[in-house]
C-alpha positions as CSV (number, residue, x, y, z in Angstrom):
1,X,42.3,-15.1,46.0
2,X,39.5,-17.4,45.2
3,X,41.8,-19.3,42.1
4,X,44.2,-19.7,45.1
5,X,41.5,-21.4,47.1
6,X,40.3,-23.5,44.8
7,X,43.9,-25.1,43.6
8,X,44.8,-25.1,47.1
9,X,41.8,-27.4,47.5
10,X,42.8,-29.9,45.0
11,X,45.1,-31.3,47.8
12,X,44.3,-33.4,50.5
13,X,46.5,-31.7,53.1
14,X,43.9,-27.8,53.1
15,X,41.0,-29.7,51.2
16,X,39.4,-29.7,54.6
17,X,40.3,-26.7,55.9
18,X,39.3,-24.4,52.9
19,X,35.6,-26.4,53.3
20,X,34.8,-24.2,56.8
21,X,35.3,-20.9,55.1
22,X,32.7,-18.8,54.7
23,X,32.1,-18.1,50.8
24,X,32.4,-15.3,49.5
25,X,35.7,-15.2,50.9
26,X,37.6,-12.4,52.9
27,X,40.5,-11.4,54.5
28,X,40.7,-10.1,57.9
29,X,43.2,-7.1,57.5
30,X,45.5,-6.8,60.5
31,X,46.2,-3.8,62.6
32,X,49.4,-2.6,61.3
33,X,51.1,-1.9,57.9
34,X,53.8,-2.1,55.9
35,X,54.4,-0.7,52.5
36,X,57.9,-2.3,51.9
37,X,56.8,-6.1,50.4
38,X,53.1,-7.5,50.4
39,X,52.8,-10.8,52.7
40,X,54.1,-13.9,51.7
41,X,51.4,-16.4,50.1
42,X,51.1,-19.4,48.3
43,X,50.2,-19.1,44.5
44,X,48.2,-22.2,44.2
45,X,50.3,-24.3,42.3
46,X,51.5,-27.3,45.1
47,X,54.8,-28.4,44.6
48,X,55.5,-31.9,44.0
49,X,58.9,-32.9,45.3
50,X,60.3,-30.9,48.8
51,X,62.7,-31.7,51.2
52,X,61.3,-32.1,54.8
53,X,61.9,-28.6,56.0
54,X,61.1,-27.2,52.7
55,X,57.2,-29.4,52.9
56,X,56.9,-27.9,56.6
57,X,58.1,-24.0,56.1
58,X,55.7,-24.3,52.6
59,X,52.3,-25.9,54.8
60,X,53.3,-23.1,57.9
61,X,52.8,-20.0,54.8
62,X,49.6,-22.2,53.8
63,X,47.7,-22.8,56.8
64,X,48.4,-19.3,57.6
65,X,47.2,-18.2,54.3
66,X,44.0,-20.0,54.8
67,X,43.2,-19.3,58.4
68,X,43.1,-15.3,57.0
69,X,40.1,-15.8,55.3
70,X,38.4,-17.3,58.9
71,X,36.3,-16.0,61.7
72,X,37.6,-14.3,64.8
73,X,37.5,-16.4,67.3
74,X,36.6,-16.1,70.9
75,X,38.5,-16.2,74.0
76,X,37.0,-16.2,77.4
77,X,39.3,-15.0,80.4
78,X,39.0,-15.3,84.4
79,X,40.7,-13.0,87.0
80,X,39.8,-14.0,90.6
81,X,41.2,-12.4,93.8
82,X,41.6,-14.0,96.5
83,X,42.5,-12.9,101.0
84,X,44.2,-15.2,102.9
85,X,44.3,-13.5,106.2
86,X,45.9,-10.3,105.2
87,X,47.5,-11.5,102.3
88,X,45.7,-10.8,98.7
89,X,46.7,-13.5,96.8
90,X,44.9,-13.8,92.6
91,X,44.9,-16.2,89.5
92,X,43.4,-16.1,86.2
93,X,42.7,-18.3,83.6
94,X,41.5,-18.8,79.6
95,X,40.1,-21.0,77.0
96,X,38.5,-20.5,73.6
97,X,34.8,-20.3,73.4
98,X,35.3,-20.3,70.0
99,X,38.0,-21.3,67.7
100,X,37.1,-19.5,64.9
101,X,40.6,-18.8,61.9
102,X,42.8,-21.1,65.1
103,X,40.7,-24.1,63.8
104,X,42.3,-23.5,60.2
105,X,46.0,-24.1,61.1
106,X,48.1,-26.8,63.3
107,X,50.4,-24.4,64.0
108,X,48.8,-22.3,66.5
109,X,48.4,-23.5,69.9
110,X,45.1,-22.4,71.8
111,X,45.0,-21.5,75.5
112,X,42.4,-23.9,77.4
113,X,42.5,-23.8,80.8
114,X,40.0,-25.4,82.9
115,X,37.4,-22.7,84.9
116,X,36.8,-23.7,88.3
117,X,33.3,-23.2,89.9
118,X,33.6,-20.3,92.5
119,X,31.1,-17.3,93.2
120,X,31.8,-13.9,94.6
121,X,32.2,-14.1,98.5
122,X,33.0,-17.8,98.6
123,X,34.5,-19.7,100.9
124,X,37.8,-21.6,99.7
125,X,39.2,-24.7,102.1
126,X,43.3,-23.7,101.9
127,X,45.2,-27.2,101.4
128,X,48.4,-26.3,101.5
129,X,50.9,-23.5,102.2
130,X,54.2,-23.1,100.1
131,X,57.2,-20.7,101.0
132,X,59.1,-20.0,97.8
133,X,62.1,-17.6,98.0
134,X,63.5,-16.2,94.8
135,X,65.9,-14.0,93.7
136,X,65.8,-11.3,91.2
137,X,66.8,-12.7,87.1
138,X,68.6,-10.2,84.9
139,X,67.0,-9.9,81.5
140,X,66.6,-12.6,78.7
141,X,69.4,-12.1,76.1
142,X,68.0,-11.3,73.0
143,X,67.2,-14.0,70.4
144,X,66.3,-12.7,66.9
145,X,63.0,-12.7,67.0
146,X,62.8,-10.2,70.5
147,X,65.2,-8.8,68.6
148,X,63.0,-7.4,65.7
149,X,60.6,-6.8,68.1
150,X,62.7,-4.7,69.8
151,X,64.0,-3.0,66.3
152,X,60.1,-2.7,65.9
153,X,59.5,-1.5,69.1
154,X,62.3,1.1,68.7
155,X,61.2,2.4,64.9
156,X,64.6,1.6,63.8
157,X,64.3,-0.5,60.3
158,X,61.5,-1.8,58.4
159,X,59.9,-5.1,57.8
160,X,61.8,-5.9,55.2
161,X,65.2,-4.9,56.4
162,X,65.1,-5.6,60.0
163,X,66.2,-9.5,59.2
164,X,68.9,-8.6,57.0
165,X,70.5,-5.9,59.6
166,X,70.6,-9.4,62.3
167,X,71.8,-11.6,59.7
168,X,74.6,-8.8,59.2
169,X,75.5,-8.6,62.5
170,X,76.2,-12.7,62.3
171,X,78.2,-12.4,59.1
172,X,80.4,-10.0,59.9
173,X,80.9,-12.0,63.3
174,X,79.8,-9.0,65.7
175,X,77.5,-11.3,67.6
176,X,77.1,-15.4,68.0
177,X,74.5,-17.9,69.8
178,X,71.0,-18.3,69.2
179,X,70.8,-16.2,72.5
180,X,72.7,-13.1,71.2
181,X,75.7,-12.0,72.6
182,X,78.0,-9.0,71.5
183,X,81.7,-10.4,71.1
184,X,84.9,-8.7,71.9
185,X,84.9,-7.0,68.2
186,X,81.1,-6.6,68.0
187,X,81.4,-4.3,71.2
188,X,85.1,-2.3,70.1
189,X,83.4,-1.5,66.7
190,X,80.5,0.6,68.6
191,X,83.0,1.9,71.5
192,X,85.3,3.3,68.7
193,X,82.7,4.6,66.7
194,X,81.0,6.2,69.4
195,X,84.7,8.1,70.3
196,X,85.4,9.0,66.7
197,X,82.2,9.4,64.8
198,X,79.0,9.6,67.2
199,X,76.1,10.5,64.7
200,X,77.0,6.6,63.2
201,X,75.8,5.1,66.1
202,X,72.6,7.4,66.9
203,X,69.2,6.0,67.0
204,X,67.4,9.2,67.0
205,X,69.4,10.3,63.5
206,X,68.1,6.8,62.5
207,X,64.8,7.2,63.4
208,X,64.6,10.3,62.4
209,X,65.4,9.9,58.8
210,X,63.1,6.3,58.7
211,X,60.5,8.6,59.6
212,X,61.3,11.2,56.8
213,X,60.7,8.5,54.5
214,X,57.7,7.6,55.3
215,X,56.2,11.0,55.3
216,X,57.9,11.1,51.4
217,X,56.2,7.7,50.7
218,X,52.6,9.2,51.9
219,X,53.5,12.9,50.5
220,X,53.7,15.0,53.4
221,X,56.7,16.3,52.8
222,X,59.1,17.2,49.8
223,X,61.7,14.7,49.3
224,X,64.7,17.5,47.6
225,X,64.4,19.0,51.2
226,X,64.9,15.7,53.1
227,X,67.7,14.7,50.6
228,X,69.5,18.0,51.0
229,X,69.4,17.5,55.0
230,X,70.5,13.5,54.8
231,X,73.4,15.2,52.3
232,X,74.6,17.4,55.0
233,X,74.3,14.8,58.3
234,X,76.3,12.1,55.9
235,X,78.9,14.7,54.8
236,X,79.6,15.5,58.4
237,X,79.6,11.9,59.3
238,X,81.9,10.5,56.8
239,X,84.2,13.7,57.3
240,X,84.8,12.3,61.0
241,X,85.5,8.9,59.8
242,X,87.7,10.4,57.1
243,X,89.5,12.9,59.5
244,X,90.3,9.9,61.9
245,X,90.5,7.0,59.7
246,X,93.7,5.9,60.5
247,X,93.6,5.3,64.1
248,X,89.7,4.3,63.9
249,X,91.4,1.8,61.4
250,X,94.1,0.7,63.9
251,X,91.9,0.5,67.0
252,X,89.6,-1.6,64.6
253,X,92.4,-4.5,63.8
254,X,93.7,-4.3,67.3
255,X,89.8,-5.3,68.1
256,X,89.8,-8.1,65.3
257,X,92.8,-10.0,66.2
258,X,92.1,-9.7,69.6
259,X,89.0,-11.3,69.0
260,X,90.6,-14.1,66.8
261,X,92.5,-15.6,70.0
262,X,91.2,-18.8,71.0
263,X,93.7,-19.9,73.3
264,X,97.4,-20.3,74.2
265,X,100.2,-22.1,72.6
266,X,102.3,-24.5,74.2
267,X,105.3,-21.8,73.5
268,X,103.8,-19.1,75.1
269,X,102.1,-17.5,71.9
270,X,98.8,-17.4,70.9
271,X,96.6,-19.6,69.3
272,X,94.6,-17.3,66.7
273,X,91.6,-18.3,64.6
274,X,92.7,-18.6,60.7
275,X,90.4,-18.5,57.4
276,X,91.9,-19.7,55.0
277,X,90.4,-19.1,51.7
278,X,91.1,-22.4,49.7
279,X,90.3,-24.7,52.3
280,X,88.7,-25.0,55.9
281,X,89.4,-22.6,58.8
282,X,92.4,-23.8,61.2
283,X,94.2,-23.2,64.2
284,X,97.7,-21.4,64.0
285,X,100.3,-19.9,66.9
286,X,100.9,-16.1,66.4
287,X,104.4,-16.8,66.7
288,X,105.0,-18.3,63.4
289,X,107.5,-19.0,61.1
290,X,109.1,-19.6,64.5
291,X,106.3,-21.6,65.7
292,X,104.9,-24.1,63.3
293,X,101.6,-25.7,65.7
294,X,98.6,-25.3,63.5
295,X,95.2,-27.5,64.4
296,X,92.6,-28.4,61.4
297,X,88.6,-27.8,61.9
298,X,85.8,-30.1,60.7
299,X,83.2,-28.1,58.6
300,X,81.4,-26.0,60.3
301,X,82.9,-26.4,63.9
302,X,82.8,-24.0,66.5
303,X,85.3,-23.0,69.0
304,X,83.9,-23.3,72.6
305,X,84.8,-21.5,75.7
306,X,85.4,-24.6,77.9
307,X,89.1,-26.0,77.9
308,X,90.0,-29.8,77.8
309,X,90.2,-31.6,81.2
310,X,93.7,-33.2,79.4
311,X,95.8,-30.8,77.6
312,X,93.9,-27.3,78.2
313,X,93.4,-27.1,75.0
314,X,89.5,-25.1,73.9
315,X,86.8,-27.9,72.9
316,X,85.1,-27.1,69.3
317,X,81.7,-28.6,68.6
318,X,81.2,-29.8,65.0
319,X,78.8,-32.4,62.8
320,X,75.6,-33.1,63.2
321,X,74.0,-34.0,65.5
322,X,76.7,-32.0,67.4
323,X,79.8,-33.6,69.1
324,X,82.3,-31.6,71.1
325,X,86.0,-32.5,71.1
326,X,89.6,-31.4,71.9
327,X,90.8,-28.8,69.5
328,X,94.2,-31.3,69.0
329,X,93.1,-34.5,67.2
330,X,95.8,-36.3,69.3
331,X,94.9,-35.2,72.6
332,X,94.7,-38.7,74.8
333,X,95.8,-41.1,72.3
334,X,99.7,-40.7,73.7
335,X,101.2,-40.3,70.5
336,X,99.4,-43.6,68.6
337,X,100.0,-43.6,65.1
338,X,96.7,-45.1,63.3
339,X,97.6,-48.6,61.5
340,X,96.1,-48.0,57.9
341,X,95.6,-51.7,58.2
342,X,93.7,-52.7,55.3
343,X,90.5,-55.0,56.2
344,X,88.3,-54.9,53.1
345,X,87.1,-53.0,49.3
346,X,85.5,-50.4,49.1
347,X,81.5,-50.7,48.2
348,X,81.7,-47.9,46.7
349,X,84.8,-47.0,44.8
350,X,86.4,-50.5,45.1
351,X,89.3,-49.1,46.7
352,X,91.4,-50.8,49.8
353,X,89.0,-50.0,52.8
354,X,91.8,-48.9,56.3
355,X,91.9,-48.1,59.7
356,X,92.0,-44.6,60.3
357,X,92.5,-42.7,63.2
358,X,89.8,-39.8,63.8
359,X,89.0,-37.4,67.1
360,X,87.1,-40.4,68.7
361,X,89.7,-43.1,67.4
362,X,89.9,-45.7,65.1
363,X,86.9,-46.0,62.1
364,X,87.3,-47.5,58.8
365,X,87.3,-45.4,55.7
366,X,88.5,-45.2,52.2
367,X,91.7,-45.3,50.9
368,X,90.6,-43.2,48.1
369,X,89.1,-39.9,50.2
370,X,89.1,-37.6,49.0
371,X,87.2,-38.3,46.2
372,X,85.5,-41.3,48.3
373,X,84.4,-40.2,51.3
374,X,82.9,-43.6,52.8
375,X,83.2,-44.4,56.4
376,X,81.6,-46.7,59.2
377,X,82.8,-47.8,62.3
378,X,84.7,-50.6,63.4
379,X,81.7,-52.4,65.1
380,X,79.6,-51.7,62.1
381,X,79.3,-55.3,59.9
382,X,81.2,-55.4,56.3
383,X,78.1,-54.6,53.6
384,X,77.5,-57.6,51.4
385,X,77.8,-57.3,47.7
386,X,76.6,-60.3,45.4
387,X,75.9,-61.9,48.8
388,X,80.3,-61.6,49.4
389,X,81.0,-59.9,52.5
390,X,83.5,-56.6,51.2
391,X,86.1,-57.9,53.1
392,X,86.6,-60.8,50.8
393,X,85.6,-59.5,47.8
394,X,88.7,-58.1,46.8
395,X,90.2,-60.8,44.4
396,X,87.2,-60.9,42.3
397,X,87.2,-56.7,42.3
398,X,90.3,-57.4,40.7
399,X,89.5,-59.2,38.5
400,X,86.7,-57.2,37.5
401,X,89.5,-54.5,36.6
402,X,91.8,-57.1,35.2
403,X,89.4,-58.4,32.4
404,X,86.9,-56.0,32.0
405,X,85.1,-55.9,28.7
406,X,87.8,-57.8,26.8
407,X,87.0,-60.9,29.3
408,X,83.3,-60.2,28.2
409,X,84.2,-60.2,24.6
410,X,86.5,-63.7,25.0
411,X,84.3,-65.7,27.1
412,X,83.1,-68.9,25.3
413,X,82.9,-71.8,27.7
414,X,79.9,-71.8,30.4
415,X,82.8,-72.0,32.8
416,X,84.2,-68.8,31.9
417,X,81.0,-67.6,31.4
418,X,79.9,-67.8,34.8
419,X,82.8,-66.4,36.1
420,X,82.7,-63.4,33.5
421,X,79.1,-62.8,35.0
422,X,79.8,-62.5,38.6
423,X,82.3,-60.3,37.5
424,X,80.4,-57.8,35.4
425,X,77.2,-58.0,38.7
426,X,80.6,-57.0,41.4
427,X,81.1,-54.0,38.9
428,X,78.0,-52.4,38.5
429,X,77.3,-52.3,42.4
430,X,80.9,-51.2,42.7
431,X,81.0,-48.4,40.1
């Protein structure tokens, strides 16, 4: 730890920090433990070249790193209770009376609250009187933090394996939002299961067996024993799945395309989620061949739940930042087809520059996407190259292509020369 500390100290950003510990240096050991990875830590060796959230996600595990190795710190809490008439009434408050390992790290905010200066049996002047009436919340959904807190909480999973059970869950598209909630498959899955094969879905079988491995980790137990009774719960298990696999099967499709509708069709179908596997997820009618509607997807765009206010259509959110639109691309632009006027070159492919018509309207992109992808909007001025706005810079593009290095090669008056000059400078910025 102390070659960490020292090459940690070469930089500027935890020179000043690492100065305040205490030498020799050591950690304070939390309260719980976990025998499946050793905590994350720097190795010394600062990196030179990180993105921005790469730079902030490495200082977080640094700071952290260092404030181990400082002194508890000290907080100082007030409770004070308080009778108006017959009404008990009570507040509290805290601040640090000493910062101690908090000082070491940006990242953690201290409580601070000013103390006011009140004795037992004082008198207090009331100011004011506020009636508030409020009802009763439901519970916070789950994020995914409270949720391996929960998992924690519950003995269900490790450390090191809670994350990856979440992250599951969002691959396999069983829940969505940053505020979890269970979607229509996500909640079929668990009702089937529960009707065909119960033990799957028991916590206490679970728990049970997490704890049987622990006691094999520490040696409390012989682990042919435990293997011999994990052999005969998982027979029996997958001898229900096996026993009803073909309508747990069929209940389980049902479920997912059920869970694929996103809307309705203009024909009366439905309008079913699509991955396609050599390009972008779409929007297609059930009833095809007969119906032929299909509706593309940006990257990474999300159907919504709200409908648009025009065609009824579901809204998707895409890009970033995000932007919500209509699911059609046409939707309000009463069947306009976009000009593909051309209005300039490319800056850079050197390819015609046209109007094209996108979910907002018109923009100007390339004629060459796409292997070009370059874009900007219609209010957004021409770039300059060679002090030549694009949009008259074509001809001597051309020209560029026309004469290329055998114009080079033939130039021999200063004319010529000049011209072959401006030529070769509009090709390098195009290229």
């Amino acid at each position: 730890m102390d070659k960490i500390l020292k090459k940690l100290s070469y930089s500027g950003s935890f020179k000043n920090q690492i100065a305040k510990l205490k030498t020799p240096y050591k950690p304070n050991e939390g309260k719980k433990t976990d025998a499946a990875h050793p905590a994350i830590h720097p190795t010394g060796v600062i990196p030179k070249e990180l993105s921005t959230d790469d730079r902030k996600l490495y200082e977080l595990i640094t700071y952290r790193f260092i404030s181990v190795f400082g002194e508890n710190g000290l907080l100082e809490s007030m409770k004070t209770n308080l009778k108006i008439g017959d009404q008990d009434f009570s507040f509290s408050r805290k601040r640090m009376a000493k910062m101690g390992w908090m000082e070491l790290t940006p990242y953690k905010k201290a409580e601070n609250d000013s103390f006011p200066s009140i004795s037992k049996n004082d008198e207090l002047l009331v100011e004011a009187v506020r009636s508030e009436e409020k009802e009763t919340k439901p519970p916070a959904r789950y994020n995914q933090a409270s949720l391996i807190r929960e998992l924690e909480k519950r003995g269900l999973g490790t450390k090191s394996t809670r994350a990856n059970i979440i992250s599951i869950l969002y691959d396999r598209k069983f829940v969505e939002g940053k505020k979890i909630k269970v979607n229509e498959l996500g909640e079929h899955l668990i009702d089937t299961l529960k009707e065909y094969s119960n033990k799957i879905t028991s916590e206490e079988m679970t728990r049970e067996f997490e704890t049987r491995l622990e006691d094999i980790i520490e040696g409390s137990v012989n682990k042919d024993n435990i293997i011999e009774e994990a052999k005969v719960e998982l027979t029996s298990i997958l001898d229900d799945i096996d026993k009803n696999k073909a309508i747990i099967g069929e209940q389980l499709y049902k479920s997912y395309r059920e869970s694929r509708v996103v809307g309705k069709c203009k024909c009366g179908g439905n309008l079913v989620l699509i991955d396609s596997p050599r390009s972008n997820s779409f929007v297609g009618c059930s009833g095809y061949p007969e119906c032929k509607s299909t509706f593309s997807l940006p990257r990474g765009a999300t159907i919504l739940k709200t409908t648009c206010e025009e065609c009824g259509l579901p809204m998707i959110s895409f890009g970033k930042p995000r932007q919500r639109a209509c699911l059609d691309p046409k939707c309000g632009k009463d069947g306009q087809e976009p000009s593909n006027e051309i209005v300039g070159s490319c800056p850079d492919c050197g390819s015609d520059l046209i109007k094209r018509s996108g979910r907002y309207g018109e923009f100007i992109g390339c004629s060459g996407f796409p292997k070009c992808r370059y874009t900007r909007s219609l209010d957004e001025p021409a770039p300059e190259v060679s002090g030549v706005p694009t949009s008259t810079n074509k001809p001597v593009k051309a020209a560029a292509k026309k004469s290329g290095k055998t114009a080079v090669k033939k130039a021999s008056s200063k004319k010529s020369s000049r011209k072959v000059s401006k030529t070769r400078k509009v090709s390098k910025r195009s290229s």
